[in-house]
C-alpha positions as CSV (number, residue, x, y, z in Angstrom):
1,X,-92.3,28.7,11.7
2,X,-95.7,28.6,13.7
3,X,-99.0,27.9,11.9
4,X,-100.2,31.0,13.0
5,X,-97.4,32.5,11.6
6,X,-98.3,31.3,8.2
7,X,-101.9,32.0,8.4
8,X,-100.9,35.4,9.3
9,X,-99.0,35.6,6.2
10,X,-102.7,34.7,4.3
11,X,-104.2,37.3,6.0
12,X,-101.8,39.9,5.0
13,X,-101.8,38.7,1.6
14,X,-105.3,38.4,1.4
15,X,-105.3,42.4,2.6
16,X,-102.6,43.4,0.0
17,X,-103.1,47.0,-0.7
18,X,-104.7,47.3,-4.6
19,X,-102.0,48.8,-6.8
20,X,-103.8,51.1,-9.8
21,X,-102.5,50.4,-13.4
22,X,-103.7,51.8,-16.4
23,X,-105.0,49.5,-19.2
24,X,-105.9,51.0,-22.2
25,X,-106.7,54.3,-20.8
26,X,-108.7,52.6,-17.3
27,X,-107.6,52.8,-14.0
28,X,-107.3,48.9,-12.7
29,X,-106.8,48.0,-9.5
30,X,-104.5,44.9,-9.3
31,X,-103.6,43.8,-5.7
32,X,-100.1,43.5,-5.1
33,X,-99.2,39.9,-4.3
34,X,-96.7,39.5,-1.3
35,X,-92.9,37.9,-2.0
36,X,-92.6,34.6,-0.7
37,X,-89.6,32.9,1.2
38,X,-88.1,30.2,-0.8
39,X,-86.2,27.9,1.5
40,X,-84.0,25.1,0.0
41,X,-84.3,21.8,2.1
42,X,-80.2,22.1,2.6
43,X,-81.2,25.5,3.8
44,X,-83.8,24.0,6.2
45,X,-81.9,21.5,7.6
46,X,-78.8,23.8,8.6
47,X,-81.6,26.1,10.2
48,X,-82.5,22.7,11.8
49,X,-79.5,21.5,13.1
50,X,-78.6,25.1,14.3
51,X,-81.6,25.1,16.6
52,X,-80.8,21.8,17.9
53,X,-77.6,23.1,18.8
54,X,-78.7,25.7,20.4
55,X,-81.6,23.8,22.6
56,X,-78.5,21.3,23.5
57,X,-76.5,24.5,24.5
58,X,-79.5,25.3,26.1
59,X,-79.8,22.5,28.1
60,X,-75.9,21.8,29.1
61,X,-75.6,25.5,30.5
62,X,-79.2,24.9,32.4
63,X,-77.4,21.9,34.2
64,X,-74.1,23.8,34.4
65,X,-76.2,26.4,36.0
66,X,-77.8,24.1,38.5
67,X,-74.7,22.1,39.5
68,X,-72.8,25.6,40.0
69,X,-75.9,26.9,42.5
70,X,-75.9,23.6,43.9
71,X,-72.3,23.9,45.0
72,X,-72.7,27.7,46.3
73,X,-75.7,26.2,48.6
74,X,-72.8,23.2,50.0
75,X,-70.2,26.0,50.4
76,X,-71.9,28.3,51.7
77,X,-73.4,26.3,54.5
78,X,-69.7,25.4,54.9
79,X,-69.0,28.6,55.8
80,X,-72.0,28.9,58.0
81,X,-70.9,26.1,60.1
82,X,-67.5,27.4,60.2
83,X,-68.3,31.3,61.3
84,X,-68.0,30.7,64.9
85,X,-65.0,28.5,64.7
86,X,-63.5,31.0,62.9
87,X,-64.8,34.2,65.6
88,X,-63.0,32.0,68.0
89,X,-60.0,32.2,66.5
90,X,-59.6,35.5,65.8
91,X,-60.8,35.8,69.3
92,X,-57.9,34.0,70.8
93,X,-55.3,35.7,68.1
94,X,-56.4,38.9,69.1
95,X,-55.7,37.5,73.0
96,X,-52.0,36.5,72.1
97,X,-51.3,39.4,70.1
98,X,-52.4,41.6,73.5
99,X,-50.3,39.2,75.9
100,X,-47.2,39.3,73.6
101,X,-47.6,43.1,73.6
102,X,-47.8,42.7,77.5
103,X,-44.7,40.2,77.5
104,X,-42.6,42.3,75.2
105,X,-43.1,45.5,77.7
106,X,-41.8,43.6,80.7
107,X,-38.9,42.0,78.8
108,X,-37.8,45.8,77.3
109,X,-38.4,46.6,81.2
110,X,-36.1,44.0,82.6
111,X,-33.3,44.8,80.1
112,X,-33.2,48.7,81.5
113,X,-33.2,47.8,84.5
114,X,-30.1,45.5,83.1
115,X,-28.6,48.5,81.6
116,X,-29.0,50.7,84.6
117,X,-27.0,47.8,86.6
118,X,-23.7,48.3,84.0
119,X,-23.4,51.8,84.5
C-alpha cells in the first residue's frame, strides 16, 4: 500500500486504547497492540500480477474506447454529409408516389369509360 497508509497504521497503533488488567490486586493499563497483516511473498505477487492485469485491462478498453468514439465521429459526419442527399430522395419518392396516384386515377378513368362503351 501507500506510505501514508502505513504511517497511518503507526499512528493508530501508537493511539491504541489502554486495556486495564489486574496484577496482583492493581489495576494496569496495558495498551492493546493492533493485529498485523502477514502477507506471504506468493501472496504478494498474485496481488501483483492481478493489478497488472487490471491496469492492462485498463489500458486495452481506454483504446477500445477511443477507437470506438473515433469511429462514431467518421460516421456520424457520414451521415451529416449524406442528410440532404437523402431529403432529396424522399423528396422525389414522395413526388412519384403522388404522380403514380395521379396516373392510376386516369387509367381506372379510361377503363370506365371502356366499360361504358360494351354495354
Amino acid at each position: 500500500m501507500t506510505q501514508s497508509f502505513w504511517e497511518s497504521e503507526g499512528v493508530e497503533a501508537a493511539e491504541a486504547p489502554a486495556v486495564e488488567v489486574l496484577v496482583e490486586q492493581e489495576l494496569v493499563e496495558e495498551p492493546i497492540e493492533p493485529q498485523t497483516i502477514a502477507v506471504s511473498a506468493d501472496d504478494f505477487s498474485a496481488l501483483e500480477e492481478r493489478v497488472l492485469r487490471a491496469v492492462e485491462l485498463v489500458k486495452r478498453e481506454r483504446l477500445a474506447r477511443g477507437a470506438a468514439e473515433e469511429r462514431a465521429a467518421r460516421i456520424e459526419e457520414q451521415l451529416n454529409e449524406q442528410a440532404p442527399l437523402v431529403e432529396s430522395l424522399q423528396k422525389e419518392v414522395n413526388a412519384l408516389r403522388t404522380e403514380r396516384d395521379y396516373v392510376r386515377q386516369r387509367v381506372e378513368r379510361l377503363l370506365g369509360q371502356l366499360d361504358g362503351l360494351e354495354l
